[in-house]
Steps between C-alpha positions, in 0.01 A plus 500: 500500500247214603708202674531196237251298615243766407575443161498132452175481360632778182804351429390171296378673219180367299445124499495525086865683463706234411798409736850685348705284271859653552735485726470813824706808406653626771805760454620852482537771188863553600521759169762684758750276571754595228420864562568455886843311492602745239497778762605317751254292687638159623178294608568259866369201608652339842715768496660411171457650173244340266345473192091592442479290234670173692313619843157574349525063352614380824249645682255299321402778200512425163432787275690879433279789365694742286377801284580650162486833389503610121785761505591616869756781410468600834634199649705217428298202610214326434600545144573121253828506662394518831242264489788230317670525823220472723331189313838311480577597887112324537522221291879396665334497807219281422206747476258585186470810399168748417587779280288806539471716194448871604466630129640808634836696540417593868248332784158362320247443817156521578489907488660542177607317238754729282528393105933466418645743337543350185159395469313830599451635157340179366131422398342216671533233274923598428516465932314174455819382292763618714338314814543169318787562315679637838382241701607212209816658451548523882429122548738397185737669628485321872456172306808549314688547818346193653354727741080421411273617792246267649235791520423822357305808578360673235473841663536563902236682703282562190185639658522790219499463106856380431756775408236765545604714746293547856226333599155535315245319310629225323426485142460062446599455119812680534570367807424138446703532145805613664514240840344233227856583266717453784372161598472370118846574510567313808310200390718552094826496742369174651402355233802563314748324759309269594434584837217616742502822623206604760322844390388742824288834493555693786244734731568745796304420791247226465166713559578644171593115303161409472360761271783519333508164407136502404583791293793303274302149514173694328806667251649166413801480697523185617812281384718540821544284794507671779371783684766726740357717747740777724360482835648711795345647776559824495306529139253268519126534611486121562588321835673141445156341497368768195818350337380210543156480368639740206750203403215205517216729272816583233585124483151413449453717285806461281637210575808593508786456792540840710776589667622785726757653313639786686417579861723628845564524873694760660720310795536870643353841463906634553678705224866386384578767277377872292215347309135463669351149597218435225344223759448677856229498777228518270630177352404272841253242530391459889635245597832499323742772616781624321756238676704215310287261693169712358636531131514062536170464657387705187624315222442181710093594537513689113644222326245231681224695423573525116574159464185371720306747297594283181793737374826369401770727602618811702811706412661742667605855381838608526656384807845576338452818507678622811643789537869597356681795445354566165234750436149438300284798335370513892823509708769331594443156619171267457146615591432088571760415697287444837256255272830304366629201570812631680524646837646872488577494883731208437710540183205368316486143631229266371181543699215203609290573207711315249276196760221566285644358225540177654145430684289222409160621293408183429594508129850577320 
């Protein structure tokens, strides 16, 4: 990691990119919550028990990430019902809301991208339909309930063809036709109550955004509004300063608003419970150890260079998801819980990172 004043001279972007429009994202994809307090998990602040949703606005954030799956059989969250909860729990507590569409019964991300079960057996152009007719029916049926989104992700981590499986070359008119049907139907649900709703397409890891992004302007995917990028550490080729110049060249080249939409910090490299830590030693950045005090200093130094880089928004991945006595397909407990928000070696009181939330960038 190069000290910030090393990268200074990246983080301004190209003169020509014009300056963001909206208002800084910062917040948290806090998709766990529910899942967590079902089995058990009581979240502390100041020693007292407290809300994510209520903490997460007073620190100074003002948006909640949450995902959707098509049919989860396996699990009963992030289904409609789940997601209800979550975006009333955001909206009471004064935050917007970005909805992230998996199209997928399971975890869609930037290795594989797995086609629902009830769409596998269909041609192309029958899929096409079922993307905008899930995604309408999805956002009617929010509207309905008075529970519209602010944002919406049409597909999360898509660095593969969309509901086709691992990895591999990406074949651009089926592609394009099926992220192009979800966001016609986000701009339809829109339309049809009368309110804006911001359209996102997601990346892993911003070395690979830029082709990527070539590849669907040159197919005709344009109409959406922003560009998401995951960016953590541990996955990335990029140092903050790569990130940087990667957000000013898509912005100029776009012109559209790019924000950071999923990135962590482990606060510790300890283990609270059966199931491995996904972010360990080979998640550092020199510079920032695995401390609460590093984790802030992170976030802090992350979030400044995104925004001086031109981008408009970091949030956080899961820092609800602590660990609890319930088990997931890998073991009992949470395989993020030293990256959360919540310290494990003190009955999961709120750590200094939530400070990040409330720094001055110089824009809001």
């Amino acid at each position: 990691m190069k000290h910030l004043m090393a990268l200074f001279a990246l983080l301004a972007g190209p003169a020509h990119a014009a300056e963001p429009s909206h208002p800084l994202y910062l917040g948290a994809d806090l998709s766990f919550t529910n899942e967590m307090e079902d089995c058990g998990a009581v979240y502390r602040q100041q020693g007292n028990p407290v809300d994510p949703f209520a903490m997460l606005r007073r620190a100074g954030g003002n948006l909640v990430r949450v995902r959707l799956w098509n049919d989860a059989r396996w699990t009963r969250y992030s289904n409609l019902a789940d997601v209800e909860k979550t975006i009333r729990r955001a909206h009471q507590a004064g935050l917007q809301v970005l909805l992230d569409f998996h199209y997928a019964d399971d975890w869609a991300d930037g290795d594989k991208q797995p086609v629902p079960a009830a769409w596998a057996r269909l041609d192309t152009p029958a899929q096409v339909r079922a993307v905008h007719d899930f995604t309408r029916a999805t956002l009617d049926t929010l509207a309905a309930k008075g529970l519209t989104p602010e944002l919406v992700q049409v597909g999360n981590e898509t660095n593969g063809e969309l509901m086709a499986g691992p990895t591999k070359a990406i074949d651009w008119t089926r592609n394009a036709a099926l992220l192009g049907a979800g966001l016609r139907a986000v701009r339809e649900a829109a339309g049809a109550q009368g309110k804006p709703i911001r359209t996102m397409l997601h990346i892993a890891q911003p070395e690979h955004a830029e082709p990527w992004f070539a590849a669907a302007k040159r197919a005709g995917l344009t109409d959406y509004d922003l560009i998401g990028l995951s960016y953590y550490a541990k996955w990335s080729k990029q140092p903050m300063a790569g990130l940087a110049a990667t957000i000013g060249r898509l912005r100029a080249a776009h012109g559209k608003d790019v924000v950071v939409v999923e990135t962590a910090y482990p606060y510790t490299l300890d283990n609270g419970d059966a199931s491995s830590n996904l972010l360990g030693a080979d998640a550092l950045v020199a510079g920032y150890p695995a401390t609460p005090a590093g984790q802030r200093a992170y976030m802090i130094d992350l979030t400044r260079t995104v925004v001086r880089a031109g981008g408009s928004g970091v949030v956080y991945w899961a820092p609800d998801w602590i660990s609890t006595g319930c088990s997931t397909r890998w073991g009992q407990g949470s395989g993020w819980e030293n990256a959360a928000w919540f310290d494990l070696h003190r009955r999961w009181e709120a750590l200094p990172v939530l400070d990040f939330l409330g720094q001055d960038y110089g824009r809001r």
